[in-house]
N, C-alpha and C positions, 0 to 999 in steps of 0.2 A: 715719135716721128718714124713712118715706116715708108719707103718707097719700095714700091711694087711694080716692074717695067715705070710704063709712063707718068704712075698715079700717085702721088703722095698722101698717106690719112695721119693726122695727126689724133692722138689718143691719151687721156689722162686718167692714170688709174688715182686710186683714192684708196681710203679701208674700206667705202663702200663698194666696190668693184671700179670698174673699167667706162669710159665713154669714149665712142670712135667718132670724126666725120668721116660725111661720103669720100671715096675719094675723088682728088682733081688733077684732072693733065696738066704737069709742069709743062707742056709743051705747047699749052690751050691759055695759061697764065705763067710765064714765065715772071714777070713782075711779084707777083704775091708768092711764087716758089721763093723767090732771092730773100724776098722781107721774111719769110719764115726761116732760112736759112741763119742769115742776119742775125734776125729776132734770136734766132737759137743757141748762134756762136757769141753774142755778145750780153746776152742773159746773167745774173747772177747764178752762183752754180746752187744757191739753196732756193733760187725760184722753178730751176730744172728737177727739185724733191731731192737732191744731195745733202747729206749730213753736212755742215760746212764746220760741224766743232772736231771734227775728223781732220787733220792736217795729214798731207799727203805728199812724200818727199824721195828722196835717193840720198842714199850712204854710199861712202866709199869702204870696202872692208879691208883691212890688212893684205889681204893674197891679191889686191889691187881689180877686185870684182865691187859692180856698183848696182846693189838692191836697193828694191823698194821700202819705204818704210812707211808706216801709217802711225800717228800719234794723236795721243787724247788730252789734253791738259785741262786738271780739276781743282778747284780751290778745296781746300778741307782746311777746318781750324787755321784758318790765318795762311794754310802751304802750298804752295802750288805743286802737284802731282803731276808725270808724266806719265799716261800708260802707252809702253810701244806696244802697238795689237800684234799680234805674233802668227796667227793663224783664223779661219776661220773655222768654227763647230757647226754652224746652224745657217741655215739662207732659206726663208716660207718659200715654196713654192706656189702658192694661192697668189692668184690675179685680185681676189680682194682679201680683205683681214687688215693687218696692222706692219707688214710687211716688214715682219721681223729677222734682224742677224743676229747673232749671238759668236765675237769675238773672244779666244783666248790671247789673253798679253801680261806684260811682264809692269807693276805699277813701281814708278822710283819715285821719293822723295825723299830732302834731306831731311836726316832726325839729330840727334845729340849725336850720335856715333858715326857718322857720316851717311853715305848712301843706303838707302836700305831698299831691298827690290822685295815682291810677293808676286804671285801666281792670281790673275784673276779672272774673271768670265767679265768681261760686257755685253750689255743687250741693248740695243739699238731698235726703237719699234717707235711707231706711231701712238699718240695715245689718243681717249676721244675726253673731249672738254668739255664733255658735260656729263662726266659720272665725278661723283662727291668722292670718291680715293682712288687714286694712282696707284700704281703697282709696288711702286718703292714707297709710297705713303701704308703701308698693308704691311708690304716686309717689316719697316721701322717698327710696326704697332708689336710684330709676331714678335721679332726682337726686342726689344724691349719687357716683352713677359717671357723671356727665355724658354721659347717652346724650341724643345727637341728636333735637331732637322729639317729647321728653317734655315736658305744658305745667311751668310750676312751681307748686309745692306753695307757697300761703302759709301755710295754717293748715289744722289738721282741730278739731275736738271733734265728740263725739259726746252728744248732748243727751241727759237721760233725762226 
């Protein structure tokens, strides 16, 4: 959604690029500006292309300061996992491709010993559904024949 003085273009990028319409004077249609508005604010947030397995929050800290917090929850072997994202490494700049981020964060879940945290990267991208292996379906395989300098695969899912 972009307005420009009088003119609204709405625009949907994809991995295959970008499509605009013309644009139209909200002041020429103000009826169809409102329903797009509407339409916009009352939307699902993963029909807007939002990660919605991305939970998005505030903490309060100790020194009584209230951050942002961004978590991932995974199942593994029976566990549920939290990973809090911690920062970002990576954001595509490309209007098309697979409009990948690559998050560093901190993954907890409980073990025998109680809490246990690690260091991990998450990648966040589009994939396309009609190539015969996935990215984490690739990693798994590299892993599995213990080649040298492959990172490790903790988890894939592919959100819809």
């Amino acid at each position: 959604l972009c307005i420009l003085g009088s003119q609204i273009y709405l625009t949907v990028f994809h991995q295959g690029g970008s499509l605009s319409t013309c644009g139209y004077d909200i002041h020429c249609y103000p009826c169809e500006f409102l329903c797009i508005l509407i339409g916009v604010m009352s939307a699902p947030r993963n029909i807007l292309g939002f990660d919605i397995s991305i939970n998005w929050g505030k903490r309060s800290c100790p020194d009584g300061k209230v951050v942002d917090v961004k978590e991932l929850k995974i199942e593994m072997d029976a566990t549920t996992c939290t990973i809090e994202l911690t920062r970002v490494l990576f954001i595509s700049d490309n209007l098309f491709g697979r409009g990948t981020m690559v998050w560093e964060g901190m993954m907890k879940a409980r073990g025998t010993s109680g809490m246990q945290a690690r260091k991990v990267a998450v990648k966040d991208s589009w994939i396309d559904p009609l190539r015969k292996y996935t990215e984490g379906k690739i990693l798994s395989i590299l892993n599995a024949c213990k080649i040298e300098g492959i990172p490790t695969l903790v988890h894939e899912e592919q959100v819809k």
